[in-house]
N, C-alpha and C positions, 0 to 999 in steps of 0.2 A: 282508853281502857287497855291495859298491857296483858299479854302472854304472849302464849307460843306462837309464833307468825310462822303461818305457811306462805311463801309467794306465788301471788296471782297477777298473773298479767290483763289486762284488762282493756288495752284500746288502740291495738299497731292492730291494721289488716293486713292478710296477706299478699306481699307485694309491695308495699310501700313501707317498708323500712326505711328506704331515705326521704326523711319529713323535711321529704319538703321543711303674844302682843294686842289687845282689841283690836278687833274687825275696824276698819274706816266705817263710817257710815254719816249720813247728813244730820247735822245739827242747826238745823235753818230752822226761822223765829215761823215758820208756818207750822211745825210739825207739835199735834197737839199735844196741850196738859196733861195731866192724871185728869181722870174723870171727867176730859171729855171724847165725845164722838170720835169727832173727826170724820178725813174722807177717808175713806178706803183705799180710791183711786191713786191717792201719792204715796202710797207704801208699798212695801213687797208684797206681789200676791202671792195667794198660796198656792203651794207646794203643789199643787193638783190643777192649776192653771194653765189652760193650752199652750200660752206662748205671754213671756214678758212683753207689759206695756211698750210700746214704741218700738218693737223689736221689727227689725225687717225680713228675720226669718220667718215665713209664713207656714213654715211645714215643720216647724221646731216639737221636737223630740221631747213628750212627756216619760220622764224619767222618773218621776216621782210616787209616794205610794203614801195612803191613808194611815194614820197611826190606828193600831186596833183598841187600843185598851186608854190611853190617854189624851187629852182633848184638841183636837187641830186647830185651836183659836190662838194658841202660841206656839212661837218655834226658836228655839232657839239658832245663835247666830255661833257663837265664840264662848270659850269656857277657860275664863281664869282661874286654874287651879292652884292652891297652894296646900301640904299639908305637913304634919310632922308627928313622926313615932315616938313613944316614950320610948325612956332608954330599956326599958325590962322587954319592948317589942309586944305590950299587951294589950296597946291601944292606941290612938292614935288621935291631933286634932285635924281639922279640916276648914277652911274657908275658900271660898267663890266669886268670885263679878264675874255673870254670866249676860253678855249680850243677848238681846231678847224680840223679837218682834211682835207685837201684839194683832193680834189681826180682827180682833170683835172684841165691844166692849167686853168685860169680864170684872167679877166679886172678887176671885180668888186666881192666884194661878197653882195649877197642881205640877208637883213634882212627883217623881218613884225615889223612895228612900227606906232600907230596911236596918233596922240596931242601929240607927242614926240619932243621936239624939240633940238639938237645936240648941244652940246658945241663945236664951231669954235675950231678948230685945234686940238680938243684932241680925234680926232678918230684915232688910232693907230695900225701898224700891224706887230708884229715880230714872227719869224721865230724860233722855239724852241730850235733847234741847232746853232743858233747865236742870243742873246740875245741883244748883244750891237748894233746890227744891226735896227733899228726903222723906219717904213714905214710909212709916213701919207697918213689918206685917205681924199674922199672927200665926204659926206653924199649924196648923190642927190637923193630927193625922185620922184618915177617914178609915169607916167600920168594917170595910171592907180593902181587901188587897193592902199593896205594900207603897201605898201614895199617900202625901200628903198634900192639905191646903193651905196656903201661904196667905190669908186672909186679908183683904181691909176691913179695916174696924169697921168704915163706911164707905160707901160712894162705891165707882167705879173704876176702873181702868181701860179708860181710853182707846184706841189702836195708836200706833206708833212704837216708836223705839226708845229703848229703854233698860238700863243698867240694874240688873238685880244680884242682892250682894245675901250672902249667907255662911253662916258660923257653925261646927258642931265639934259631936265627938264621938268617934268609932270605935269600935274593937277588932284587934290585927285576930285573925284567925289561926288556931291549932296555937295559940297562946300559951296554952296549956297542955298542949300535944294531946289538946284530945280531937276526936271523930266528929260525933256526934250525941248527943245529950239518948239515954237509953228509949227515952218516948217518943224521941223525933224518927232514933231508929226501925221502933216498934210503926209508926204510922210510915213511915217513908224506909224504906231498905237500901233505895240508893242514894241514901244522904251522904252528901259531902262537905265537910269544913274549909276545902278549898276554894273558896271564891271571896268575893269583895278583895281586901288585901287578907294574906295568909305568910306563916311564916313558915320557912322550909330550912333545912338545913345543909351545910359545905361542908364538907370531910375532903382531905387531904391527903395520897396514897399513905404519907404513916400516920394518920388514924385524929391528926388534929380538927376540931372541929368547930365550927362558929354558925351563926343565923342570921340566916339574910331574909327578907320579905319580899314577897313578887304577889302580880295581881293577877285576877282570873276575872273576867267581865262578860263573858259569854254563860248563858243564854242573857239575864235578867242580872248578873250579881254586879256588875259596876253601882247599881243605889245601895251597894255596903258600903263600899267605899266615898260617894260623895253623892247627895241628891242630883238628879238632872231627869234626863228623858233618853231613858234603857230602851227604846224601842226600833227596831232597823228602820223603821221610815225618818228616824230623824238624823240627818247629816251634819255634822258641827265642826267646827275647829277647836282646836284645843293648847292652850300656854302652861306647860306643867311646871311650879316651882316644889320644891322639897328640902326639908332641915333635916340630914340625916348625917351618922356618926361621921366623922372628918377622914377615919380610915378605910371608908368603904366606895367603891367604886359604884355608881350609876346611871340605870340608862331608862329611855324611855323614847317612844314611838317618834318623836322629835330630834334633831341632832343637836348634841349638849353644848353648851355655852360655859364656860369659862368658870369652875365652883367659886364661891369665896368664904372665905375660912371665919366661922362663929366664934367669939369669944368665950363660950360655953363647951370648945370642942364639935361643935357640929359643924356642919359645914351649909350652904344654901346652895343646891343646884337647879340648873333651869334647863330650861331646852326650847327648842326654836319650835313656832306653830305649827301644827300639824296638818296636812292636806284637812278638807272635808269629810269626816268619814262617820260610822255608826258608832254611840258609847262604849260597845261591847268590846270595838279593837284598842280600846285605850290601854297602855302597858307603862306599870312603872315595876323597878325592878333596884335590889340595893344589897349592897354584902360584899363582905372582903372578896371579890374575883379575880379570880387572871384572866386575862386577855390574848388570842389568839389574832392580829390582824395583817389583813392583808387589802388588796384593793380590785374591784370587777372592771374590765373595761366596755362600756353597752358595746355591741356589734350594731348597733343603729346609729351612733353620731361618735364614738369614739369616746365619749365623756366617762369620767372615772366615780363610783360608788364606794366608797371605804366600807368595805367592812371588817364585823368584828367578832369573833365568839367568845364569848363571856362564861367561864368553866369553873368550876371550886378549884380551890389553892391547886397546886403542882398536880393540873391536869391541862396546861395549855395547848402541851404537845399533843393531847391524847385528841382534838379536835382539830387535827391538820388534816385526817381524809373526811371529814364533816367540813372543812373549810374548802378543800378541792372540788368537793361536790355538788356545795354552795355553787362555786362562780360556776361547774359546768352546767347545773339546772336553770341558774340565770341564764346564762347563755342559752339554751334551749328558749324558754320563755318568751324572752327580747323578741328573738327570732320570730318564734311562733303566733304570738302577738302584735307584734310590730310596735308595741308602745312599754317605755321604760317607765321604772316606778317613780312614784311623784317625791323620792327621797333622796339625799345627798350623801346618806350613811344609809347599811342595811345590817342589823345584829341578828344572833339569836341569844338566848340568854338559855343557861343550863345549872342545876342544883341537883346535887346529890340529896335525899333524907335520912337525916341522921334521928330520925326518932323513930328508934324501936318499934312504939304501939299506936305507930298511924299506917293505916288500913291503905287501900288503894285513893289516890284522889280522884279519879273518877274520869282521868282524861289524859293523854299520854302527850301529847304538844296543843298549842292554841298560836293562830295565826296572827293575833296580833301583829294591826298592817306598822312593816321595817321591825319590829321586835319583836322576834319568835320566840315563843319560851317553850323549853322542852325539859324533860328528864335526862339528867347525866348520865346516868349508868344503863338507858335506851341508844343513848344516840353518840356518847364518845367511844372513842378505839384505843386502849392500851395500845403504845407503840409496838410494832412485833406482832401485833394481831392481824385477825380478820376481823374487818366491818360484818357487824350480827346481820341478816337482812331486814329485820325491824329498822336497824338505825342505818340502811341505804334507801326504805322509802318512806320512812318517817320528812326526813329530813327535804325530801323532791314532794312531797304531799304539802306540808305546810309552806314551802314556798308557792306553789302551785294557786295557794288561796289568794294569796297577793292579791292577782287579779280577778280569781274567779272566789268572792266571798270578801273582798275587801277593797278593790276596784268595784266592784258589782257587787249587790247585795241583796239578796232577797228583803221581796215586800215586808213576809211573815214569816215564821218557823215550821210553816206547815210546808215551806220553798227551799227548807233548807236542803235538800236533794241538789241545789242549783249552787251549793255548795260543796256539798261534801263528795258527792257523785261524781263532779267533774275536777275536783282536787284528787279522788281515786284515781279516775282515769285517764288524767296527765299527770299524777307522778308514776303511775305504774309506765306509761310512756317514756319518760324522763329513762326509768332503769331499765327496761328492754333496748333503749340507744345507749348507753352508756356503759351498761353493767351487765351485760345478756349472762354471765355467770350467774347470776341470782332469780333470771326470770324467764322462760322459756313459751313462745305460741301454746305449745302443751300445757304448760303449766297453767295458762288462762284456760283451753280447753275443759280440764280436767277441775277447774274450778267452778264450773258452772254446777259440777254436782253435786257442791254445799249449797247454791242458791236455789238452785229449782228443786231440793229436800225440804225448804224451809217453805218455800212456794206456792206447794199445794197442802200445806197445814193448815189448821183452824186458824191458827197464830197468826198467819201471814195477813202483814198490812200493805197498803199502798205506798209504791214510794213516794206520793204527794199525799200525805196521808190528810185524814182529818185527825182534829187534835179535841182532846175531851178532857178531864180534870184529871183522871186517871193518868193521861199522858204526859202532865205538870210534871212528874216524879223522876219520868226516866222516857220522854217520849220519842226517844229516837230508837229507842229500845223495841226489838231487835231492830240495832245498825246494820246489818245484814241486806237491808231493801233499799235503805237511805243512799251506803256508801259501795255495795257491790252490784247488786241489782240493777242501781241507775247509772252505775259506769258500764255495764254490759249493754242496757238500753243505749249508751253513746257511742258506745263501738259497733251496735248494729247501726244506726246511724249514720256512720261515719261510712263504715261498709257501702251504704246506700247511697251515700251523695256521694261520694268520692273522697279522698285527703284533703285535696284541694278546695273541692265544693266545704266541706267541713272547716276547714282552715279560713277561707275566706267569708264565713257567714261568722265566725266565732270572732273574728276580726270587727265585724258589722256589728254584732250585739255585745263588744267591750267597747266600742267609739262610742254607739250610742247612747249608752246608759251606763257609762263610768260616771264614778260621783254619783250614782243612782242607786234607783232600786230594779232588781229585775222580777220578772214573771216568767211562768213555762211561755204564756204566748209573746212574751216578745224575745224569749231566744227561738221560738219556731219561727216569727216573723223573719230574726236575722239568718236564720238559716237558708228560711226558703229565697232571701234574697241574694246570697251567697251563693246557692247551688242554682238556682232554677228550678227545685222539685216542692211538690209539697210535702209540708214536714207533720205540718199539725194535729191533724187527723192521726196517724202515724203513733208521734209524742205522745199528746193525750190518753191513746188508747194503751200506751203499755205503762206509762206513769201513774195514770188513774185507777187503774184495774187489781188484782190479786190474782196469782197462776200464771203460766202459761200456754201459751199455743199449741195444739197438735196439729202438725199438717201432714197429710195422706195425700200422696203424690202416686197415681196407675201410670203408667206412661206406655203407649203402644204403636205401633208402630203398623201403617197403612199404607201402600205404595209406597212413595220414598219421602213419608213426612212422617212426623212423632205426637202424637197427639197424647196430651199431656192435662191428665183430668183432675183438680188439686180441688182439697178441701179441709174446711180449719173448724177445730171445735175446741174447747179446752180437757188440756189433760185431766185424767179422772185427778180427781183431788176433795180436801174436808174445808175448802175456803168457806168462812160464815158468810162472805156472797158473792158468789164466784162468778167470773165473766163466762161468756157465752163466745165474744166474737171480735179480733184484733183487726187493726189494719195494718198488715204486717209487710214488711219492703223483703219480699220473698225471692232470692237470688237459685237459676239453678244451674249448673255445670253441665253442660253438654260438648258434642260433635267429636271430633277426633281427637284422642287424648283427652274428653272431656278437657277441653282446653277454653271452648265456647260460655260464653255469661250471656242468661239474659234475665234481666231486673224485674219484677212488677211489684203494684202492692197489692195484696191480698184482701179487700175491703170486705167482701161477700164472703158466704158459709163455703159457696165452690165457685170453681173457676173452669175452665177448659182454653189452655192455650196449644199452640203448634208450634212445631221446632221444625227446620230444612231436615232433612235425611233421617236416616234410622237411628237409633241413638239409645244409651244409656242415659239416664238424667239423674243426675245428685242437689239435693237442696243441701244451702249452707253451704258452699265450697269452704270460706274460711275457716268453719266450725267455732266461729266467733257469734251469731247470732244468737237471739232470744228464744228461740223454741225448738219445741219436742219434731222430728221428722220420721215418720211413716212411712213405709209403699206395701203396695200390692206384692204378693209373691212374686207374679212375674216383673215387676220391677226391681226386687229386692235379686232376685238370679240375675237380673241383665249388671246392675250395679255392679255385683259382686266379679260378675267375668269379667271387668273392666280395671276392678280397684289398682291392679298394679299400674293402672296408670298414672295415677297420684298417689304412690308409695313415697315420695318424697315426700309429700303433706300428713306430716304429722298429724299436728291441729285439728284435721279432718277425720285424719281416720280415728283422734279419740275419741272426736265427738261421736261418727258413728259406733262406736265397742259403746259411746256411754250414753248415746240414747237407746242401744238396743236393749240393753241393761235394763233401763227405764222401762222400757216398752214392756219388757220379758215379765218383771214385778209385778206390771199395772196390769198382767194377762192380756195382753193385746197384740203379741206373737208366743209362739207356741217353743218349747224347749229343745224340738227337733231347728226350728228355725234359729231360734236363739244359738245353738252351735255350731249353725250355721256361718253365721255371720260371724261369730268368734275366732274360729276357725282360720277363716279369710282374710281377716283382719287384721289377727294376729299381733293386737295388741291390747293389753290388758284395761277393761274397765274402769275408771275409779273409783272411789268405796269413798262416799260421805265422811268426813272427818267430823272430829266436834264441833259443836257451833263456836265453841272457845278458841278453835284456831283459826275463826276470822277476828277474834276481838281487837288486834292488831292493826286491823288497816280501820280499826273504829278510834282515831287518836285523840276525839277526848267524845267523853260519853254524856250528850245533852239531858239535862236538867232544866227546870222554871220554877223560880219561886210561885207561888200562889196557882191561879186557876187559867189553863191557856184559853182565851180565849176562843169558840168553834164559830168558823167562817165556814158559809156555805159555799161546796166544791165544785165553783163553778170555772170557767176560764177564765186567766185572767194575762 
């Protein structure tokens, strides 16, 4: 979603700035028929199975997740894709040989396909151990959702493996340069005609203009483009062939292979298999481009990444600080991660729109794992210019996904937080080391005031929300919780474990469940294995919940100890079901120079701890955490006689002007207090901005065809 971006920073503590082809498969005369049984025992189990047969790892790592909506008796292995656009760019044909593993007998297999419509008699189904053996099926799309059944006329199908082939024919979207149809807009408002393939437009800085087509497969729209299994629990590989015009340059999540020239003027391009990964990252991409390249070298093994950005005509130059940015984000990443991409090439792909009366598309980049596609006139720089700050963390955000949403991938979309949250808050990371002219501790500070405005609303949801048919439409809407909220929940976190402890658990839950799927509890698992602390409890309760924390901090002082009586209830607020009680990793500043940290978590309504000597006490030192902070008068005098000793701390002292602020609105300090502490402080509060000037760090705006399925919000 584009507009005006304000920069927030989101997840440096203070003090640590230096951060630290077909699948092979067996075709032996054991492996059964169509329509028979068979064992179970000699095929791939599923996806949900402790540990592979014969395997000698005994404590083998389930990485895997239930598909919600589609049936787990198949799964697909490998996805031979082939397709081709008409010349007018209105439509387009499609065929498949998708490797298949069967796992329980079955009548039909279903696939997810929408405005697809099946070439009569050439849906197909053989048996990898008998080839000359060919099954037809029958497409029948069912009365509900956006799947179809692939029928045998009779009999069964077997378990085993098996070659399934399929024919249709699509429509390229905005064909017509339109939006949406007036009654799709009337029931749905954030309809978009950008998904499945869609055609966008290249302009030229003098004004020449041509159409290229690119895809959009997140949430659900990859079944426009070609039937398969749109759902993040299924991981596949993928062989993209294409007949596109002979003058047009393309690319796709695979490194390209050699075009060869059509006697018709087209051309056939390929590209090399793709890692494992979810339908949704598939990216094809085609049109007269120019080409920006250059080459990354890992800081892990030395080995070289080509990459490449792909711009509309006589704008190659304009993405040479989009390409510098590139290799310094990688670099970051490498680092931070310790494991490089499973790619030999890395692009991003960019189009200007050159038609008039197309609306917004509904999403400002998409990570597409090695093919980022983004908006041109978001994210290049006129030579001569300054880079906008939309297109300095647009560009650190979607590489960010790589690993966290395309290495790793949530179960469901109700997980998507596990993406977009922590693509927030390592690209905001990314520009606080790189670029700190665009992004400032303050600047995070003083943004929590748009999130904890939205927070205690009736509106406010969870950021692991549950998902309801309503939320089909536009369920990330407001992105506000999804992709700011849960990246401030990371940087208290991180605050809590350490850099390090954070660094090395986050290291723990990409080893373990790359190529997989993740849950909240198995990155609380790798955390707490990373750090030593418990995370869970923790996570849970601020991911699961709506509002914030208030803590009330007395703090007094008795012979020569500080007795310190803290208590937590939720800010007043109109939540339709508001928490009661966090377990919050509660940091406070004490002893000389308030120079002293000491850590707990706040599990209980109240606490009573003790500090060495007399003492002033500040919760929050970073002014980075999750919640509202309170005291007692006489704690709020002792504080304030002390402040200049962390007058260097920004961060801090806005946080304090912008909870008092808080406090002062919600009537739970008085307006003598209140300028009081302004006063002292002497730094101004910040003022709620519109919610339209987070829409920015929301870079593309989730959408689901049909009905989201509701999973109960349990742990998982």
């Amino acid at each position: 979603m584009k507009s005006v971006f304000k920069p927030v920073i989101t997840n440096i503590a203070i003090g640590t700035m230096a951060l630290a082809p077909m699948a092979a498969c067996s075709t032996g005369d054991d492996a059964p028929a169509l329509g028979m049984q068979g064992d179970k025992s000699d095929h791939t189990p599923r996806p949900d199975s402790p540990a592979t047969p014969g395997s000698t790892n005994v404590a083998k790592i389930d990485k895997s997740a239930k598909p919600m909506e589609m049936p787990d008796t198949i799964w697909p292995k490998n996805y031979k894709l082939w397709f081709r656009p008409d010349a007018a760019l209105k439509t387009f044909t499609g065929r498949a040989d998708v490797e298949i593993d069967v796992l329980e007998p079955v009548s039909a297999i279903t696939v997810a396909a929408r405005d697809l419509k099946f070439a009569k008699g050439r849906t197909t189904l053989r048996a990898l151990s008998d080839a000359s053996k060919v099954i037809p099926l029958i497409p029948t799309p069912q009365t509900q959702g956006d799947f179809v059944q692939l029928r045998l006329g009779d009999g069964q199908v077997g378990p085993g493996k098996y070659q399934l082939h399929m024919e249709w024919d699509g429509k390229i979207q905005f064909s017509d340069a339109e939006y949406c149809p007036p009654d799709e807009v009337a029931r749905n408002p954030l309809c978009s005609a950008a998904t499945g393939i869609f055609k966008v437009g290249l302009a030229s800085p003098d004004g020449v203009t041509s159409d290229a087509i690119v895809t959009q497969g997140e949430t659900n729209y990859a079944r426009q483009w070609f039937p398969g299994w749109d759902e993040p629990a299924f991981r596949l590989t993928f062989e993209v062939t294409a007949e596109v015009p002979g003058e047009w340059k393309a690319v796709s999540n695979g490194a390209p292979n050699t075009p060869i020239p059509l006697p018709d003027g087209y051309q056939q391009v390929s590209f090399e298999k793709t890692p494992a990964m979810p339908t949704y990252l598939l990216f094809f991409g085609g049109g007269k481009f120019d080409t920006l390249e250059d080459n990354f070298t890992s800081p892990l093994d030395g080995s070289q990444v080509h990459l490449r950005w792909f711009t509309p005509p006589g704008h190659a130059s304009w993405a040479n600080f989009a390409m510098q940015w590139t290799k310094e984000s990688m670099d970051f990443y490498y680092k931070y991660t310790g494991i490089p991409l499973p790619f030999t090439k890395f692009d991003t792909v960019t189009a200007n729109d050159s038609y008039d009366n197309k609306p917004n598309t509904g999403f400002g980049g998409m990570e597409n794992w090695g093919a980022i596609f983004e908006f041109a006139n978001a994210v290049l720089t006129k030579p001569g210019e300054r880079p906008s700050p939309f297109a300095v963390y647009v560009v650190t955000h979607e590489i960010a996904h790589q690993w966290f949403g395309d290495l790793v991938t949530p179960d469901w979309w109700d997980n998507v937080w596990l993406n977009e949250s922590f693509a927030t808050w390592l690209g905001n990371r990314t520009v606080i080391e790189f670029h700190p002219e665009y992004l400032t501790f303050t600047d995070y500070a003083n943004g929590k005031v748009n999130v904890f405005r939205e927070d205690v609303r009736s509106t406010a949801v969870p950021v692991q929300r549950n998902l309801s048919d309503a939320g089909s439409f536009g369920f990330i809407n407001p992105g506000i919780f999804v992709y700011t909220k849960g990246n401030y929940i990371l940087q208290m976190l991180e605050n809590y474990l350490g850099a390090e402890g954070m660094k090395k658990g986050l290291q723990i839950y990409l080893k373990n469940y790359g190529f997989g799927n993740a849950t909240p509890s198995r990155l609380w698992s790798s955390l707490e294995q990373g750090s030593g602390k418990k995370v869970a409890d923790i996570g849970d309760s601020f991911i699961r919940q709506t509002g914030m924390p208030l803590v009330t901090i007395d703090a007094q002082c008795t012979g020569n100890k500080t007795y310190v009586s803290i208590k937590q209830e939720a800010f007043p607020n109109q939540n339709a079901y508001p928490a009661s009680k966090w377990n919050i990793p509660l940091t406070l500043a004490h002893g000389n120079g308030l120079q002293e940290r000491k850590t707990i978590e706040l599990s209980a309504n109240a606490k009573q701890i003790e500090l060495p000597g007399c003492t002033a006490v500040i919760a929050n030192p970073t002014g980075l955490d999750y919640y509202v902070t309170n005291y007692s008068s006489p704690s709020w005098s002792a504080l304030l006689a002390k402040v200049q000793a962390v007058a260097s701390n920004k961060p801090l002292l806005a946080n304090i002007a912008n909870d008092a602020l808080r406090l002062f609105n919600a009537g739970l300090i008085s307006q003598a207090q209140y300028d009081q502490i302004k006063n002292v402080i002497n730094v101004p509060a910040a003022q709620p901005q519109p919610l339209s000037s987070e829409s920015p760090m929301l870079t593309h705006s989730l959408h689901y065809h049909g009905d989201l399925t509701l999973r109960e919000n349990t742990s998982r």
